[in-house]
Every structure is written in C-alpha cells, then in structure tokens.
N, C-alpha and C positions, 0 to 999 in steps of 0.2 A: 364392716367386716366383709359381706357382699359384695360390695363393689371390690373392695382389693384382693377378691379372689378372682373376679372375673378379669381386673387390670392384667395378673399372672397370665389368667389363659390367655385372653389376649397377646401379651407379650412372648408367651410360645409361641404362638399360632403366626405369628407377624416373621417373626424369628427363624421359625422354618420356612414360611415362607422368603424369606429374606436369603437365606442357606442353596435354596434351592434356586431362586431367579441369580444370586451370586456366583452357581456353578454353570447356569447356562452362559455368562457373562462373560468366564473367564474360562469356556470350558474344559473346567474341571470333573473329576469322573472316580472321587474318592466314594464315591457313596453316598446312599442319600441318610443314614443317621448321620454321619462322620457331617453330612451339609449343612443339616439340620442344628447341628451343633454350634458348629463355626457360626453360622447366622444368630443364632442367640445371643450367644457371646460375643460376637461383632457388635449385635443390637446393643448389648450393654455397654460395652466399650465406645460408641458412636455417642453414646446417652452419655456416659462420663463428659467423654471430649468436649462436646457441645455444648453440656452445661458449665463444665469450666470456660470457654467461651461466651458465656451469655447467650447461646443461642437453646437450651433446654426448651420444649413445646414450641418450636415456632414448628409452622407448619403444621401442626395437629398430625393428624393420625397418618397423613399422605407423606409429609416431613419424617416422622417415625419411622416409618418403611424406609424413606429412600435412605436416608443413615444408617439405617439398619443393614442395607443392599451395600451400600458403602463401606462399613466396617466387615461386614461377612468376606467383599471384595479383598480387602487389606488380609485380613485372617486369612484367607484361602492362598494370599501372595506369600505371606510368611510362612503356613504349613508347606508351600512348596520348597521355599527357602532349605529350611530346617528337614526335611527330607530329600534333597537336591533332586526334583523331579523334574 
C-alpha cells in the first residue's frame, strides 16, 4: 500500500515536471497548472502507448520522464490544435 502511494506521487511529481520541460520545448505559455496537467496526462497516455507496444518500463525511471516529455509534447500540440493558437 506504501509503495503505491509513493508510485502516485512520484508520477505527479515526474508529470509536472514533464509539463513543464514540455512547455519550454515547445514554448508554450498556457500556464504552469494548465502544463502541469497536460504533462500528467501525456505521462499516462505515453505509459498506455508504450505499453501497447511492448515497450512499458524500458528505461526505468529516465525512460518515464522522457515519454512523459514526449506525450506532454503531443498534448500541448493538440491543446494548440483545438484552441487554434
């Protein structure tokens, strides 16, 4: 039980930061919850994709982040999309 609460924070904590290095990336300037967000939910959405590819934990924790940078990326390109910014 422990350990999968600290997974969570973790996976926030990875997530914002993932939000955040994905809006210096692509500099975007919606805000840093609105980044923090997008990175989460990239994180999760990279974590799907990958694992339907077989690639689920490769990389450890340095691999998590950068999928995570990656999907936040993709997220922040759609949010543009969808708000035609």
């Amino acid at each position: 039980m422990e350990s999968m609460i600290i997974d969570i924070i973790l996976g926030l904590v990875f997530g914002g930061l993932a939000g955040f290095c994905a809006s210096k990336l692509m500099k975007d300037s919606n805000g840093i919850i609105v980044n923090i967000i997008l990175g989460i939910v990239g994180g999760f959405v990279a974590g799907l994709i990958l694992g339907l590819v077989g690639l689920n934990g490769a990389g450890g924790a340095i691999g998590s982040f950068i999928a995570s940078v990656l999907g936040a990326c993709g997220l922040i390109y759609v949010w543009r999309k969808v708000l035609k910014k």
